[in-house]
DOKOLDREN-647555 format. One record per residue (C-alpha): x, y, z; residue number from 1. Coordinates in nm, 3 decimals. Example, Ala and Ser with C-alpha at 12.3 -4.5 7.8 and 13.67 -1.06 7.14 Angstrom:
REM residues 2
        xx        yy        zz     n
     1.230    -0.450     0.780     1
     1.367    -0.106     0.714     2
This chain:
REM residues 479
        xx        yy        zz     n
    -0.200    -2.634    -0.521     1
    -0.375    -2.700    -0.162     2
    -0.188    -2.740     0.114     3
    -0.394    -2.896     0.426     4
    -0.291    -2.947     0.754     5
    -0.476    -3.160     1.030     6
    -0.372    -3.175     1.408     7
    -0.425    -3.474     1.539     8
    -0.386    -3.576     1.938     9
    -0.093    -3.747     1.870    10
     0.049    -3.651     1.537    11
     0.028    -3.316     1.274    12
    -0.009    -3.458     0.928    13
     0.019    -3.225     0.618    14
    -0.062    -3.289     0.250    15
     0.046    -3.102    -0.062    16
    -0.236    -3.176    -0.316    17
    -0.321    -3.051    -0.745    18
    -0.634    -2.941    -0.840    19
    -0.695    -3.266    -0.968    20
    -0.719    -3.377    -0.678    21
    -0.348    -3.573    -0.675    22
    -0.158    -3.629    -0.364    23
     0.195    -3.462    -0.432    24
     0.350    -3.493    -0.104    25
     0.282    -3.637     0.229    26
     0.493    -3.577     0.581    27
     0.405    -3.558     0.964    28
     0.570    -3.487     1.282    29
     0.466    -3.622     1.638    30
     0.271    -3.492     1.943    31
     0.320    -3.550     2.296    32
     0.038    -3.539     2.515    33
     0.140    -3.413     2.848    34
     0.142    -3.620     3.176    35
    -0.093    -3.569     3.469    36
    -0.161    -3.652     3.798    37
    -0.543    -3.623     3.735    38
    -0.725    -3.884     3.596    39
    -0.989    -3.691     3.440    40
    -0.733    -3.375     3.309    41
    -0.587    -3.410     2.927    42
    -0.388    -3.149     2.832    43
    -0.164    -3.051     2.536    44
     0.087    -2.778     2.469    45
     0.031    -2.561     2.189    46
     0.356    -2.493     2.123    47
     0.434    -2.854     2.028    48
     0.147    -2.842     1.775    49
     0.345    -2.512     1.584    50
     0.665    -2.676     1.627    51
     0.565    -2.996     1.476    52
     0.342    -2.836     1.191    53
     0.680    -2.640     1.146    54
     0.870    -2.949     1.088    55
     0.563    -3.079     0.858    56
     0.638    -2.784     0.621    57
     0.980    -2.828     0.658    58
     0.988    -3.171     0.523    59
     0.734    -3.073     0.255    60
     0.942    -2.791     0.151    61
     0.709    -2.512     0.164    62
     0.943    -2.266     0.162    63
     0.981    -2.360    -0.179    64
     0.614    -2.406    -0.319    65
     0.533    -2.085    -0.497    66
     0.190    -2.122    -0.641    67
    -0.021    -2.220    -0.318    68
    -0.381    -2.138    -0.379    69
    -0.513    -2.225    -0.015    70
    -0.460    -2.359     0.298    71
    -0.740    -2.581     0.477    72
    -0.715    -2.698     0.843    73
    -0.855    -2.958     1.048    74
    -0.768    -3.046     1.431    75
    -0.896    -3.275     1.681    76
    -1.209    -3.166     1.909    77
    -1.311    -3.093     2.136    78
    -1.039    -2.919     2.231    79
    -1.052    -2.568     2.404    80
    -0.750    -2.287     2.451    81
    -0.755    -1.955     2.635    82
    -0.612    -1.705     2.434    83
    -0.508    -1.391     2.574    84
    -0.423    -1.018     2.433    85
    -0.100    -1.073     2.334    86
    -0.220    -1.398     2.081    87
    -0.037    -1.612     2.310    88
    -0.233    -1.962     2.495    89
    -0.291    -1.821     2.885    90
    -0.319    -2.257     2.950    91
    -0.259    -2.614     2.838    92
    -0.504    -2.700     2.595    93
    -0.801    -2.892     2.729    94
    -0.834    -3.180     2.473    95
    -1.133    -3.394     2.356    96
    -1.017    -3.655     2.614    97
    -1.035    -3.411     2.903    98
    -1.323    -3.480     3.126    99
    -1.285    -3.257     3.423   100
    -1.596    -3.075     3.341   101
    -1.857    -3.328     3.517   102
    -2.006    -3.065     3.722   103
    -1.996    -2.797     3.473   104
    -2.195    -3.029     3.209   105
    -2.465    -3.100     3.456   106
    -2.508    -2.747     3.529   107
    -2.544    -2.624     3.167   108
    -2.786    -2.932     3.111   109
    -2.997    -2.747     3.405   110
    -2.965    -2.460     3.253   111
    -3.059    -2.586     2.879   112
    -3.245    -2.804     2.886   113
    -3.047    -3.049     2.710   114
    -2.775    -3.313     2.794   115
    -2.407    -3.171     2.699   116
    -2.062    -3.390     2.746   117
    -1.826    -3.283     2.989   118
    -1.573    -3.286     2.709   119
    -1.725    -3.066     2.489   120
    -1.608    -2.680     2.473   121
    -1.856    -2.488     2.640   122
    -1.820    -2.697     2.959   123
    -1.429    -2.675     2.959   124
    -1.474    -2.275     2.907   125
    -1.717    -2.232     3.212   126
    -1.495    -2.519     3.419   127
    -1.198    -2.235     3.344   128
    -1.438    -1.988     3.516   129
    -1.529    -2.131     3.810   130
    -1.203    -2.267     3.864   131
    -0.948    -2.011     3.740   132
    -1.048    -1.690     3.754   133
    -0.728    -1.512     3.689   134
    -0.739    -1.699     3.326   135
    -1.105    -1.625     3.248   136
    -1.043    -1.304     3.317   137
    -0.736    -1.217     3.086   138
    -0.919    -1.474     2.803   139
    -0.957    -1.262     2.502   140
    -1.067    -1.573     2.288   141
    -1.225    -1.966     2.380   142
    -1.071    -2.145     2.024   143
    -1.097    -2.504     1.942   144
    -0.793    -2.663     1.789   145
    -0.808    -2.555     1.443   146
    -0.944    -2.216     1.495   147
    -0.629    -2.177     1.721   148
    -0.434    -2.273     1.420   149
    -0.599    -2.020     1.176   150
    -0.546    -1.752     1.443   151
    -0.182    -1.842     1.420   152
    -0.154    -1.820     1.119   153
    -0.395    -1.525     1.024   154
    -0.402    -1.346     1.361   155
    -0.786    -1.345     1.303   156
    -1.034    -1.563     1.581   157
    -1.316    -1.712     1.441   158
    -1.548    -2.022     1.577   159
    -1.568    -2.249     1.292   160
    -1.972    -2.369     1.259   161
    -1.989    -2.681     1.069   162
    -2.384    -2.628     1.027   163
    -2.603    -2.401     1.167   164
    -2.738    -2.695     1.404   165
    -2.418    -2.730     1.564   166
    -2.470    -2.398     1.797   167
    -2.630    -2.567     2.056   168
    -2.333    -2.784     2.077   169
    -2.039    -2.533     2.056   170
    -2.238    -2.188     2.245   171
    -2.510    -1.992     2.165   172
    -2.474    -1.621     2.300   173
    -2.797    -1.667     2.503   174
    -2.662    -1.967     2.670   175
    -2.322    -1.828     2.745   176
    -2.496    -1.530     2.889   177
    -2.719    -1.732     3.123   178
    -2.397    -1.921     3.238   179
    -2.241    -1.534     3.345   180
    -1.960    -1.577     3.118   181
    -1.868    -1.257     2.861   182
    -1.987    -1.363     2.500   183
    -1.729    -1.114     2.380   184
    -1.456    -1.428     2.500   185
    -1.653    -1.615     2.200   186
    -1.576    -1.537     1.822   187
    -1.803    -1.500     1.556   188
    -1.872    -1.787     1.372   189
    -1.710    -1.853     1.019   190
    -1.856    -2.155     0.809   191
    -1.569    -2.484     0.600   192
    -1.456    -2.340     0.313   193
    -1.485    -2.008     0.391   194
    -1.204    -1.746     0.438   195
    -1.060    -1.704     0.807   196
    -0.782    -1.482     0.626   197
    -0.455    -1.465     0.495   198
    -0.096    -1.596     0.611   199
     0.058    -1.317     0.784   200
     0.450    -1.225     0.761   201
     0.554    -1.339     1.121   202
     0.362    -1.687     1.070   203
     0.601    -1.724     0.762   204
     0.862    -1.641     0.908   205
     0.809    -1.944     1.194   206
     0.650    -2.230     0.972   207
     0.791    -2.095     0.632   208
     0.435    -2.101     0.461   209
     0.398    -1.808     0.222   210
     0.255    -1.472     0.375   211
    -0.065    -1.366     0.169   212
    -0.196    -1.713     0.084   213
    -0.570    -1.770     0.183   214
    -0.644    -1.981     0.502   215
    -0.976    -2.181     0.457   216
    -1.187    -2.296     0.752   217
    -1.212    -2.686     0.758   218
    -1.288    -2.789     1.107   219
    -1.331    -3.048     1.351   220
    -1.191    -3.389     1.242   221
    -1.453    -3.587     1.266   222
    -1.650    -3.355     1.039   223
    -1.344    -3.393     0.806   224
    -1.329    -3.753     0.834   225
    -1.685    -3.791     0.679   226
    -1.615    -3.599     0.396   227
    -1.288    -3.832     0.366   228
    -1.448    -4.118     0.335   229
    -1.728    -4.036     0.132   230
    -1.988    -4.101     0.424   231
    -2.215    -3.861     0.269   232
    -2.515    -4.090     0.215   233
    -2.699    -4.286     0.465   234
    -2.583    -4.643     0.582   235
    -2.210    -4.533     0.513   236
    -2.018    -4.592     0.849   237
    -1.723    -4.352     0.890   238
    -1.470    -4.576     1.146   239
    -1.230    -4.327     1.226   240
    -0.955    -4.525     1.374   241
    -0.604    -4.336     1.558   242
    -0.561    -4.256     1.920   243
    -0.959    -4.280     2.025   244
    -1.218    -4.380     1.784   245
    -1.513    -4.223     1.610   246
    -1.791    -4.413     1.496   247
    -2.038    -4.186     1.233   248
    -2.317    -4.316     1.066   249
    -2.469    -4.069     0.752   250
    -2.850    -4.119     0.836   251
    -3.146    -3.940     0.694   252
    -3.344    -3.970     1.013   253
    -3.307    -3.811     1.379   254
    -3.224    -4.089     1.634   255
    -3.276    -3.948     1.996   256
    -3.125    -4.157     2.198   257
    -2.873    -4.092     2.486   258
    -2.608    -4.364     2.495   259
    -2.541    -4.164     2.095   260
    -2.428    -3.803     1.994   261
    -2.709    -3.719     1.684   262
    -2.581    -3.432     1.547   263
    -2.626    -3.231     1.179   264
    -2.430    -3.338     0.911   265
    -2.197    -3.132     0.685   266
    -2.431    -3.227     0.405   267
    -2.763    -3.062     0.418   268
    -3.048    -3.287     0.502   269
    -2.877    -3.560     0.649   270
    -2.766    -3.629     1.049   271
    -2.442    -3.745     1.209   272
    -2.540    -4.059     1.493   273
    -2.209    -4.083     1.618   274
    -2.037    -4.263     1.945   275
    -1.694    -4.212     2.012   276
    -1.478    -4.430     2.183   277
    -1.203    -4.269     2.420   278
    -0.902    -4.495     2.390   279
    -0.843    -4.730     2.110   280
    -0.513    -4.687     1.926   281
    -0.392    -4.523     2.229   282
    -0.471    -4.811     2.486   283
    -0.214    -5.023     2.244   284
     0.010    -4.788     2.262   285
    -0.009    -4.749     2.647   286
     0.048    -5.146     2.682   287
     0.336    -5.136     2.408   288
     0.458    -4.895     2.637   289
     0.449    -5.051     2.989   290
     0.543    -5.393     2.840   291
     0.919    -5.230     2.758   292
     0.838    -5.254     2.324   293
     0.850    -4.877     2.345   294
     1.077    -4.896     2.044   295
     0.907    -5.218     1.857   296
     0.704    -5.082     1.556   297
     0.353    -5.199     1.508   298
     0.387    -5.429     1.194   299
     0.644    -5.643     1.410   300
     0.379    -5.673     1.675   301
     0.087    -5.784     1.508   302
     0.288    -6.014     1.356   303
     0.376    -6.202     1.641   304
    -0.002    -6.170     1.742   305
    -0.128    -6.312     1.445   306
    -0.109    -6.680     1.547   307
    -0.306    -6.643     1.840   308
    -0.678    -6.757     1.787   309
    -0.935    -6.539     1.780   310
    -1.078    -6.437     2.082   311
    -0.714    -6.472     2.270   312
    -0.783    -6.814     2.438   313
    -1.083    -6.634     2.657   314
    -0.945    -6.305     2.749   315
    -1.110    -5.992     2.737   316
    -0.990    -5.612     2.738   317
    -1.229    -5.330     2.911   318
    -1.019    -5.025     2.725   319
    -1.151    -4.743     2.898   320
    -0.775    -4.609     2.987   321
    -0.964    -4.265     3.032   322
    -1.358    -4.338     3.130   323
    -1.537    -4.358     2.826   324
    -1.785    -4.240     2.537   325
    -2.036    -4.386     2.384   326
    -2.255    -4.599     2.472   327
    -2.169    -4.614     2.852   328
    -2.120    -4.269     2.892   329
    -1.942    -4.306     3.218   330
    -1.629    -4.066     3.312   331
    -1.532    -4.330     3.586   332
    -1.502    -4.639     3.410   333
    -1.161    -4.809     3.425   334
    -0.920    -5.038     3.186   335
    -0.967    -5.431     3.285   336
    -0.813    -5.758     3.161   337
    -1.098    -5.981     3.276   338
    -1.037    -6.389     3.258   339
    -0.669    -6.356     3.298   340
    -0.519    -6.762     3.352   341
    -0.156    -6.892     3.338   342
    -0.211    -6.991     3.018   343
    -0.184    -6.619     2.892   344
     0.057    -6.453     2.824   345
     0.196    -6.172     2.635   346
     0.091    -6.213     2.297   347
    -0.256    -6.313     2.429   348
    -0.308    -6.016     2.658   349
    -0.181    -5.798     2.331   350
    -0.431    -5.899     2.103   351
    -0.714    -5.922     2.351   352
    -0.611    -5.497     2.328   353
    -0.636    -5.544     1.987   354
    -0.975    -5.742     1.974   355
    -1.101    -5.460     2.261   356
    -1.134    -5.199     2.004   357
    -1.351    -5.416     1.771   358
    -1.625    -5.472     2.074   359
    -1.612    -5.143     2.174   360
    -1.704    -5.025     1.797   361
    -1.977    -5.307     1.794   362
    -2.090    -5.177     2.095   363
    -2.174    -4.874     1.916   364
    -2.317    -5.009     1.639   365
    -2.540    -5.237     1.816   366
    -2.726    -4.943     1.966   367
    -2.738    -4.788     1.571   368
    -2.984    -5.028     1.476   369
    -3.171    -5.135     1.835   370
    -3.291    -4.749     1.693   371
    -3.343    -4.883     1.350   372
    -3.051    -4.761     1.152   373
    -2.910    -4.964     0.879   374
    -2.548    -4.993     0.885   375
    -2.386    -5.139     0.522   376
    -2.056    -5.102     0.594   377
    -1.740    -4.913     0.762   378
    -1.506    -4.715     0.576   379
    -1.189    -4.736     0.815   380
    -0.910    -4.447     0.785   381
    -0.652    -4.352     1.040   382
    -0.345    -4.520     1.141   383
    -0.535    -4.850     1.204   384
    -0.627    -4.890     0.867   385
    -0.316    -4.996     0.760   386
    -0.346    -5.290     0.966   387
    -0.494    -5.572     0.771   388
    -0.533    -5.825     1.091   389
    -0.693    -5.522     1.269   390
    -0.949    -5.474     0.947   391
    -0.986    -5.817     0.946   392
    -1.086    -5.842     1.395   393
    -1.302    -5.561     1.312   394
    -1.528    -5.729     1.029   395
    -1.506    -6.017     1.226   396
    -1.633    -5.857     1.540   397
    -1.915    -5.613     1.413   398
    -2.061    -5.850     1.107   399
    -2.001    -5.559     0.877   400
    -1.742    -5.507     0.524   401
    -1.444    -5.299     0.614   402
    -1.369    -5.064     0.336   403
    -0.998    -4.924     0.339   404
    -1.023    -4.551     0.095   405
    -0.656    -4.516    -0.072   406
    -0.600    -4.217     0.132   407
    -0.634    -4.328     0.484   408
    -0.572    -4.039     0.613   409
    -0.953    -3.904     0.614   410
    -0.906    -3.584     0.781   411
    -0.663    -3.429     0.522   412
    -0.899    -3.596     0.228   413
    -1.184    -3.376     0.415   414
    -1.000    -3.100     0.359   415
    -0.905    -3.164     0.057   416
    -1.277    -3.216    -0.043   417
    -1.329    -2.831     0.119   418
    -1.102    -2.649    -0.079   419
    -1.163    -2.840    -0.417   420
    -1.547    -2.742    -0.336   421
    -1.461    -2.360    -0.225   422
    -1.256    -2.320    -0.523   423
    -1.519    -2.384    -0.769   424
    -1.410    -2.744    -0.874   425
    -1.761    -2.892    -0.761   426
    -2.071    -2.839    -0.697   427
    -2.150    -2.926    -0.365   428
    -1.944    -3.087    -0.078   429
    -2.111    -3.461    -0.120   430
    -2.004    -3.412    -0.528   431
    -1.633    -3.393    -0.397   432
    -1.622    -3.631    -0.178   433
    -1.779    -3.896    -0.331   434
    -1.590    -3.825    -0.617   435
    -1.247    -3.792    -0.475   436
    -1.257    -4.072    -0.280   437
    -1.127    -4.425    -0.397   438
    -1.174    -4.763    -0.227   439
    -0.878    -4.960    -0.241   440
    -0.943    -5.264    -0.017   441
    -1.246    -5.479     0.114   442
    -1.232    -5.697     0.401   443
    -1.575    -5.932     0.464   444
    -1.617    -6.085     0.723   445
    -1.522    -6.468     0.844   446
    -1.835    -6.672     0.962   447
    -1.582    -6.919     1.190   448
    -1.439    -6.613     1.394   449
    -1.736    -6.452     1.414   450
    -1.920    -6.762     1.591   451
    -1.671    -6.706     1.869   452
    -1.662    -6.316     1.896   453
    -2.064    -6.337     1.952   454
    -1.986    -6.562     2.258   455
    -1.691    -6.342     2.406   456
    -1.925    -5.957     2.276   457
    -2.199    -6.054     2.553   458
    -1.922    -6.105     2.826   459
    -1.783    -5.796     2.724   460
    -2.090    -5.603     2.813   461
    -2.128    -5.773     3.102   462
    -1.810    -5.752     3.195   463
    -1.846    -5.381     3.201   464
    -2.176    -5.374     3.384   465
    -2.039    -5.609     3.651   466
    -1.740    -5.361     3.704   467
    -1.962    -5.067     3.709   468
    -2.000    -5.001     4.103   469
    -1.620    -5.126     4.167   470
    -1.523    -4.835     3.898   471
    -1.707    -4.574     4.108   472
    -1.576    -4.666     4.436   473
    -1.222    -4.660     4.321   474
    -1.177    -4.242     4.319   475
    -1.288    -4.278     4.673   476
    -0.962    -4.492     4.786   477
    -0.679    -4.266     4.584   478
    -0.477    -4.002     4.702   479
């Protein structure tokens, strides 16, 4: 049996699998991201990701399952904690949404040579030393999410290397030197699938997972995502829909352009053009929130959505609750409604939130193939999958076939697809995945809808570009 864990910004999902590859048990427990003052600061507390992988294990009675072969994590990234010499977090964690790191990004671009994102890890580690010293200083360890997880569970630190490309993105020891920060503060690197160690007696004890089984390195969830959703040959589109969203094309060639993130792929030869979008899922959620439907579930609200036409009478959604990603690149931006009448109203302004999320990922995908990259299709997972009007704005928006895998959660079918490969069960990573994963629904898109999503996608952009300069002035004015 493999037991996988993934920890997600706003949930921890966990998945008791055979080693044929059958799901034999599902569960998850909730995050809570915490609250800030600070626009650009996104932090989470550690302590809520044990406690709720605790109560994943709990309701997947662990405690219980005797013939565990492996563990494989995932987590979302990325996402940076201090560690000090007692194992314990010296901070918050920094997540992937946490852009406080402008400066620092700039700097190690100057010093590099080449552009890094103020969300990635190395900037949040040098932001932590040149803003708090005491914690640099008592930092034994700089983990991501899931390496933090392994080291709970193992007591071992590793940096998890999803290909040997990726160093220029996580730290190389030459550029970590150059910045004056102590490469000691950066573990070694450990490749998916391989061994980060063993469950120890006092992690047991906590989450009830059996002391001696073997902890596998998976990695960041986008890298598990691909293997999810078999995007392991080019023109697959991995649409990782939840909280933010990832868009990552498989490609064979190297697209250097800067509005994308080109990075290696888990499978050899191939490159991951990727844009991600800060707030999707979790823009919705913020409206549900403000509106008073805290405790109205989603299927209830799209259903009262689903009447309205597309396009939401003329109103458009700028969703960038917390700056955004790809392809605009731009820390400041703000949310927007933008054509706001009498005529609209709730249901209106709630599906323009909805229909936000399809422009943004055509946004992306637009700049794909200005640099010649063919896009076939998307393969949607997350919680958005299970949406079939939100499948069906999507295909409408981008032109492309939405493909729903059985398993929508992608990130746990990753890791699946890691330890049925480090096990011996296949050949290569791309074998697994492409075998493990099954399509279960197709959703093409509608030529009428489309006709008027063209119209509104060019006012989008503009929209944006309009806003640009008011978005900058605005940090100016608050207190």
């Amino acid at each position: 049996m493999i037991l996988v864990f993934d920890i997600g910004t706003s949930v921890v999902k966990g998945g008791v699998f055979g080693m044929d590859g059958a799901l034999k048990a599902k569960a998850e427990a909730p995050i809570k991201l915490l609250e800030s003052e600070h626009t650009l600061h996104n932090e989470s507390d550690t302590g809520c990701w044990i406690s709720s992988l605790s109560l994943v294990t709990a309701q997947l009675e662990i405690r219980k399952e005797k013939d565990l072969d492996a563990i494989v994590l995932s987590g979302n990234g990325p996402t940076l904690v201090p560690v000090g010499s007692n194992g314990k977090p010296l901070d918050y964690a920094m997540t992937w949404m946490d852009r406080r790191a402008i400066e620092e990004a700039e700097l190690i671009a100057e010093v590099s040579g080449f552009h890094i994102d103020p969300s990635f890890n190395l900037p949040k580690a040098y932001w932590i030393f040149r803003n708090k010293t005491q914690v640099y200083d008592k930092t034994e360890a700089f983990l991501s999410c899931p390496e933090y997880i392994g080291f709970f569970l193992t007591g071992n630190a590793w940096t998890i290397l999803p290909s040997p490309p990726f160093t220029r993105i996580i730290w190389t020891p030459e550029l970590v030197e150059k910045l004056g920060m102590s490469r000691e503060k950066f573990p070694s690197f450990i490749r998916p699938g391989e061994t980060m160690g063993k469950v120890r007696k006092r992690a047991e004890e906590l989450t009830g997972i059996p002391a001696g089984v073997p902890v596998l390195a998976g990695g960041p969830d986008f890298i598990m995502a691909l293997l999810g959703t078999a995007t392991v040959y080019p023109g697959r589109v991995c649409e990782r829909a939840g909280t933010s969203e990832g868009i990552n094309l498989c490609s064979d060639k190297l697209i250097e352009d800067k509005r994308l993130l080109t990075l290696p792929h888990i499978i050899e030869g191939f490159y991951n053009i990727s844009g991600i979008i800060s707030t999707s899922g979790k823009a919705l959620e913020w409206f549900k929130n403000i509106t008073g439907r805290e405790k109205l579930d989603y299927e209830t609200m799209f259903e009262d959505i689903c009447q309205v036409p597309s396009g939401s009478k003329g109103l458009l959604f700028l969703p960038y609750l917390a700056g955004e990603r790809a392809p605009i690149w731009d820390p400041l931006a703000r949310g927007a409604f933008v054509g706001l009448t009498l005529n609209h109203g709730m249901k209106e302004m709630t599906k323009a939130v909805v229909e936000s999320v399809g422009y943004a990922i055509r946004d992306v995908i637009e700049v794909m193939e200005e640099n010649g990259c063919a896009i076939e299709e998307l393969r949607v997972t997350g919680s958005q999958a299970k949406s079939p009007l939100w499948n069906q704005i999507k295909a409408d928006i981008s032109g492309k076939q939405v493909l729903v895998p059985e398993l929508s959660d992608s990130e746990i079918a990753g890791g699946l697809c890691i330890g049925l490969y480090s096990l011996g069960r296949y050949n290569s990573l791309a074998e697994a995945s492409d075998s493990l994963v099954k399509i279960k629904k197709v959703y093409f898109p509608q030529p009428e809808a489309r006709t008027v999503y063209d119209n509104l996608f060019k006012l989008y952009r503009e929209s944006y570009r309009g806003l640009k300069n008011v978005f900058k002035r605005i940090p100016e004015i608050e207190t």
